[in-house]
C-alpha positions as CSV (number, residue, x, y, z in Angstrom):
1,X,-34.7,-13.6,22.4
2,X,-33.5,-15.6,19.2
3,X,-29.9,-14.5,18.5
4,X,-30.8,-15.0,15.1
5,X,-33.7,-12.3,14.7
6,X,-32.2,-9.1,13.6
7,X,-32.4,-5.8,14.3
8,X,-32.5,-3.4,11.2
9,X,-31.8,0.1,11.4
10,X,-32.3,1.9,7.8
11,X,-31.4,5.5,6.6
12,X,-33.4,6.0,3.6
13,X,-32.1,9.1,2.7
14,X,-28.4,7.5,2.5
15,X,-26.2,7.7,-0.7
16,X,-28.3,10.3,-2.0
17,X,-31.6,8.3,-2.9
18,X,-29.6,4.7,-3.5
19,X,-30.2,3.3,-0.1
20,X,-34.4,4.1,-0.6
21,X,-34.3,2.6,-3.9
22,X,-32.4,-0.7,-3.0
23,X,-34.6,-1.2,0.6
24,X,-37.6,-2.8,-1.3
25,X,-34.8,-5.7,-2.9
26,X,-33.1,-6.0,0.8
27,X,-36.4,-6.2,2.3
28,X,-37.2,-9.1,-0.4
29,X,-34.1,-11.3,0.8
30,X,-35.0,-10.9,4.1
31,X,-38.1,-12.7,3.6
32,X,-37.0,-15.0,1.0
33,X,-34.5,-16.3,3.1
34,X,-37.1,-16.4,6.2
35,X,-34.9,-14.1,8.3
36,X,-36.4,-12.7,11.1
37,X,-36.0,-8.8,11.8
38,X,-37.6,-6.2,13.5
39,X,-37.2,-2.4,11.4
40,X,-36.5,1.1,12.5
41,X,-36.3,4.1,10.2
42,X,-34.1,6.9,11.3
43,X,-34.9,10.8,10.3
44,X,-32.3,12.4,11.8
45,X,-28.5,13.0,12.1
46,X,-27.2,10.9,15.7
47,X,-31.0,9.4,16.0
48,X,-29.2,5.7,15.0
49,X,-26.8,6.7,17.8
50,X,-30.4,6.1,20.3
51,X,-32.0,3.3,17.8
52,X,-29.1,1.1,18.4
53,X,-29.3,1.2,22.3
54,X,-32.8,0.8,22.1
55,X,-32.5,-2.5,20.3
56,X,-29.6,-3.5,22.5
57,X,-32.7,-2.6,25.8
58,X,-34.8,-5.2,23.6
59,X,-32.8,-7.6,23.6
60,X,-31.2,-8.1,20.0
61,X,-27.6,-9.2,19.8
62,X,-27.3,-8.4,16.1
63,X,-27.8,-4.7,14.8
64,X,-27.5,-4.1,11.2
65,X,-26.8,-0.5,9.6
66,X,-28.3,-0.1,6.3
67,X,-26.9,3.2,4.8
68,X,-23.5,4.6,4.4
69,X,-20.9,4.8,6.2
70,X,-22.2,8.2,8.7
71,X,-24.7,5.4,9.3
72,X,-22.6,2.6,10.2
73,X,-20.6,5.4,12.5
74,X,-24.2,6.3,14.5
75,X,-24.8,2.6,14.9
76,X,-21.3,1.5,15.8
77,X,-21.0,4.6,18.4
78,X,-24.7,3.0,19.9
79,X,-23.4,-0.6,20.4
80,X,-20.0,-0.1,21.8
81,X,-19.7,-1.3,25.8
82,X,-22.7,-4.3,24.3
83,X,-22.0,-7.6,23.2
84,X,-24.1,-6.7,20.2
85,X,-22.5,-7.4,16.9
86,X,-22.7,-4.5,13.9
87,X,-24.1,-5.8,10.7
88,X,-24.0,-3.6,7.7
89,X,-25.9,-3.9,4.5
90,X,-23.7,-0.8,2.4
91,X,-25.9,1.6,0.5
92,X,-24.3,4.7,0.9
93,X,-22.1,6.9,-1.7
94,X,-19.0,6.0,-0.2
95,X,-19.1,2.7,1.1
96,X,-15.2,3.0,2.5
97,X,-15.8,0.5,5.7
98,X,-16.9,-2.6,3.9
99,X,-13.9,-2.3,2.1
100,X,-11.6,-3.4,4.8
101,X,-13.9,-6.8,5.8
102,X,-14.9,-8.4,2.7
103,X,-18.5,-7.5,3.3
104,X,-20.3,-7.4,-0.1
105,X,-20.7,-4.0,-1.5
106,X,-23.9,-4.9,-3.3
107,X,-26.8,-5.0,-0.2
108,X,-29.0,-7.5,-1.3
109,X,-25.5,-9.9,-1.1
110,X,-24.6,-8.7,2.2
111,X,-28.1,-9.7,3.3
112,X,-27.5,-13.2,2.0
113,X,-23.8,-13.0,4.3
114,X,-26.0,-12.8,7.2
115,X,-26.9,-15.8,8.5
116,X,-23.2,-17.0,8.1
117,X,-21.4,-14.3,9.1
118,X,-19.1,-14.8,12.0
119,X,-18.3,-12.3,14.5
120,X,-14.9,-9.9,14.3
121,X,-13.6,-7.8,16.7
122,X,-12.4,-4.7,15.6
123,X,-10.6,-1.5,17.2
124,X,-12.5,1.8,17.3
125,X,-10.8,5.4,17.3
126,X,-11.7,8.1,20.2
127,X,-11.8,11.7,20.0
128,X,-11.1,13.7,22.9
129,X,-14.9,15.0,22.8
130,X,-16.3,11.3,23.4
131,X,-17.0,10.5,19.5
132,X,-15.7,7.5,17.9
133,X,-15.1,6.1,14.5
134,X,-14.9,3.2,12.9
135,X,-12.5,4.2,9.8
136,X,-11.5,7.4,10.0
137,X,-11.5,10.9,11.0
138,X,-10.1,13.2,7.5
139,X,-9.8,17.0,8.1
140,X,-8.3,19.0,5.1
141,X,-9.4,18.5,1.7
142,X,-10.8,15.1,1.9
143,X,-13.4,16.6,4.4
144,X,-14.0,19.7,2.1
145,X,-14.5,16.6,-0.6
146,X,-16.9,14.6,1.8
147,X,-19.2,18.3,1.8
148,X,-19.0,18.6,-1.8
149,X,-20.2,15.2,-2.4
150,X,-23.1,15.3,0.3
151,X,-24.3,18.6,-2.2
152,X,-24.3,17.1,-5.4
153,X,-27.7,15.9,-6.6
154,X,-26.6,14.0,-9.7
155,X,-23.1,12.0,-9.2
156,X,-23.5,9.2,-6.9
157,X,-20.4,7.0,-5.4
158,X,-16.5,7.2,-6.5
159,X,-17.1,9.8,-9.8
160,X,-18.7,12.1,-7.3
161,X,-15.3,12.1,-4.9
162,X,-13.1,12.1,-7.8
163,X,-15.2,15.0,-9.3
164,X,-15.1,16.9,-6.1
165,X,-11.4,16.0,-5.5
166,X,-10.3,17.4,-8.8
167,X,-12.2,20.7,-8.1
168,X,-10.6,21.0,-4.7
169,X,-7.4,20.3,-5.8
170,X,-7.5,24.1,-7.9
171,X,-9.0,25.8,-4.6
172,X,-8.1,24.4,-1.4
173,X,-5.8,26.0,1.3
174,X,-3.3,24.1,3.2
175,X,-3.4,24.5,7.3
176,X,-1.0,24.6,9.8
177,X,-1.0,22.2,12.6
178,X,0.8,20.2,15.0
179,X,1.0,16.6,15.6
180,X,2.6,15.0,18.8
181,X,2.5,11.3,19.5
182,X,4.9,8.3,19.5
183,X,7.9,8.5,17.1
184,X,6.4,12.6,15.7
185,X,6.4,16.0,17.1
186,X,6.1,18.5,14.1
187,X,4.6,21.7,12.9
188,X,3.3,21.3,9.6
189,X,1.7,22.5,7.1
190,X,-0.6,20.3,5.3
191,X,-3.8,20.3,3.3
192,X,-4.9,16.9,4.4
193,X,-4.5,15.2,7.6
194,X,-6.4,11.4,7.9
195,X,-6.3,9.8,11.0
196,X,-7.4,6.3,10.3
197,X,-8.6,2.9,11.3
198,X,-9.4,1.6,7.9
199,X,-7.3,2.2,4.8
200,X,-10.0,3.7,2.5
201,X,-11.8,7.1,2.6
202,X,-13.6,9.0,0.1
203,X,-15.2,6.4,-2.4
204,X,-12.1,4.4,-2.4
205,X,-8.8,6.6,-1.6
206,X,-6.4,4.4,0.0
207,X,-5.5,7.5,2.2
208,X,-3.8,5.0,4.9
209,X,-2.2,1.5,3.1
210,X,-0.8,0.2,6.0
211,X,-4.1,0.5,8.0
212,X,-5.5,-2.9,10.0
213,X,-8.8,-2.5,11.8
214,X,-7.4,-4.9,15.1
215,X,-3.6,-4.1,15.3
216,X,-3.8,-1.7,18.1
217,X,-3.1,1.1,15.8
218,X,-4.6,4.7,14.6
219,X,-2.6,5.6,11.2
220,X,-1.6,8.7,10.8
221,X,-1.3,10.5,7.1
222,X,-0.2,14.0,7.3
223,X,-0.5,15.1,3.6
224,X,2.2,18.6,2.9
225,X,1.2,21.1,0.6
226,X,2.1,21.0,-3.0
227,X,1.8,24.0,-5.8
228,X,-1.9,23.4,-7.2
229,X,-0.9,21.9,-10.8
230,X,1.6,19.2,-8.9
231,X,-1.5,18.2,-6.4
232,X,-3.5,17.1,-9.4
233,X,-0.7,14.6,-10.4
234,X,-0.3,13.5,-6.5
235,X,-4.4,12.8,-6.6
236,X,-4.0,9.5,-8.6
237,X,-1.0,8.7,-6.5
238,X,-2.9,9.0,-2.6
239,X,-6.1,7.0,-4.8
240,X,-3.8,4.1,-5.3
241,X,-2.1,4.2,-1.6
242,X,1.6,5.2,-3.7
243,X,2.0,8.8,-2.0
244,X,4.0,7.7,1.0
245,X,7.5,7.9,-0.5
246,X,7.1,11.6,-0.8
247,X,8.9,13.6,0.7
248,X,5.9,16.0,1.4
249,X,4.0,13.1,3.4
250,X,4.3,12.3,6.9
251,X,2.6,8.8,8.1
252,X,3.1,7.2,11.7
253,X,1.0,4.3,13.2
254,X,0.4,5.1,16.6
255,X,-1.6,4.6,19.6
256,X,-2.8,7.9,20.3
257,X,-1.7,11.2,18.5
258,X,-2.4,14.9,19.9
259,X,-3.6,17.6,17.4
260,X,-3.1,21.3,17.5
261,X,-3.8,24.5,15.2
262,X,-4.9,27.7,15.5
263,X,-7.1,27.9,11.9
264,X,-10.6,26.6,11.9
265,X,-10.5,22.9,11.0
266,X,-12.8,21.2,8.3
267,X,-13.2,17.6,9.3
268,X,-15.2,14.9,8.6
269,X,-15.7,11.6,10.8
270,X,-16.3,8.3,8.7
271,X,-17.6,10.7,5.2
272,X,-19.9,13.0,7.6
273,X,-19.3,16.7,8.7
274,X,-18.1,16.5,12.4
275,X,-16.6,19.7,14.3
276,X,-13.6,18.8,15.7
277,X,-13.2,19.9,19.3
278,X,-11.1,23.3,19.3
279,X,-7.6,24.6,20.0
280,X,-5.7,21.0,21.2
281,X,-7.3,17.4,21.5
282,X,-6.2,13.9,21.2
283,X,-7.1,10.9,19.2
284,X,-6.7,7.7,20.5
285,X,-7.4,3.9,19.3
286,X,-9.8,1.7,21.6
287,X,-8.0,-1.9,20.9
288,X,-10.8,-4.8,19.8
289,X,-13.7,-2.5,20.9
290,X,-16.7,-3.4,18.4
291,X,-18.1,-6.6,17.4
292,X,-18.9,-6.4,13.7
293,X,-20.5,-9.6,10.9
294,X,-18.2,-10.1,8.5
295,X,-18.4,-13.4,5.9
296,X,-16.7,-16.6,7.0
């Protein structure tokens, strides 16, 4: 098969209607630029997860995730092991991946990006249950944010995370929880913990600054609990990537960290609900693990 025929996996539902209402302009500047591609629409949550293998089984070398980032997650989690190289035309709320490889935010410029993109590889993280993402895994308030956001009906993108951050701010509960990995063994109490690949989570919260997506790395942000006037001052500062100098902050860049607490976690994995596995589990980085298109 052509390498250069493409293999187009679209969640229409994504970013809350905006992904359905941009696929008529990215299906446009597929065919004015004559590029070939073959199209599958997903309807359900982990279906991508299948899609992608199947266009791997076909034969296609290039796999392109239109949607946000839970879809870029499904697609990656389908390709890794292949040779196949993730493509991603953003059209989700958050859109926090792109952010880290220059890919366009806009979609109908990522499609132009294409046909010149080059191939990066880029390191994956591994939960213990066999799940892996490609920015982060939050639990804590950013994943009681993620939930809010995926409710609303009106605000789209980073005013509906700052909206649903502000609110949480006023009602969340920390959570205890133990971290043990290279350079950390503590009990603490926190009321958010990101374990990251990429920098950015939440429509654009640098929760991890010194994040690189191939250094061999997981970062890890263990956020303290503050009294709930304070947090909203501390918002703008973990928005901006400023909120490691406090003293209530705990950040490590490891290989592999272990996880333990007796409370029910609320996670997300890359801006999507995820259950994380229960009592003690480990998170680990796969090194250079997933081709992705990035521009030149």
């Amino acid at each position: 098969m052509n390498g250069e025929k493409y293999f187009l996996i679209v969640n229409l539902i994504a970013g809350q209607g905006r992904c359905k209402a941009a696929f008529p302009k990215v299906k446009a500047a597929f065919e004015r630029r004559h590029i070939a591609y073959d199209l599958h629409y997903t309807n359900e949550p982990m279906e991508a997860v299948d899609v992608a293998k199947m266009g791997i089984e076909a034969g296609f070398t290039r796999i392109i995730a239109m949607g946000g980032d839970g879809t870029v997650n499904e697609v990656a989690n389908g390709l890794l092991g292949s040779n196949a190289a993730l493509g991603v035309i953003p059209a989700g709320t958050g859109n926090d991946f792109v952010r880290m490889l220059g890919i366009p935010s806009d979609p109908v410029d990522a499609v132009r990006m294409l046909p010149q993109g080059v191939e990066r590889m880029i390191d994956v993280g591994r939960v213990a249950d066999g799940r892996y993402f490609v920015n982060g895994l939050g639990i804590g308030i950013d994943a009681q944010v993620a939930r809010d956001v995926l409710a609303m009906e009106r605000l789209r993108g980073a005013p509906a995370y700052i909206y649903a951050a502000v609110k949480e701010v006023f009602r969340f509960e920390a959570f205890p929880v133990r971290l043990e990995g290279q350079g950390i063994a503590e009990d603490l109490r926190c009321i958010s913990l990101g374990v990251s690949n990429g920098k950015y989570c939440g429509g654009g919260f640098m929760l991890a600054p010194r994040a690189t997506v191939d250094d061999g790395l997981i970062d890890v942000a263990a956020i303290g609990d503050f009294p709930k006037v304070e947090r909203l001052f501390r918002l703008p500062q973990a928005r901006a990537g400023k909120h490691l100098k406090l003293s209530q902050v705990r950040y490590v860049q490891v290989p592999r960290i272990t996880l333990a607490s007796e409370a029910k976690l609320i996670a997300h994995m890359d801006g999507e609900p995820y259950e994380v596995p229960q009592g003690t589990f480990s998170v680990s980085v796969v090194p250079k693990a997933l081709r992705v298109l990035v521009p030149a």
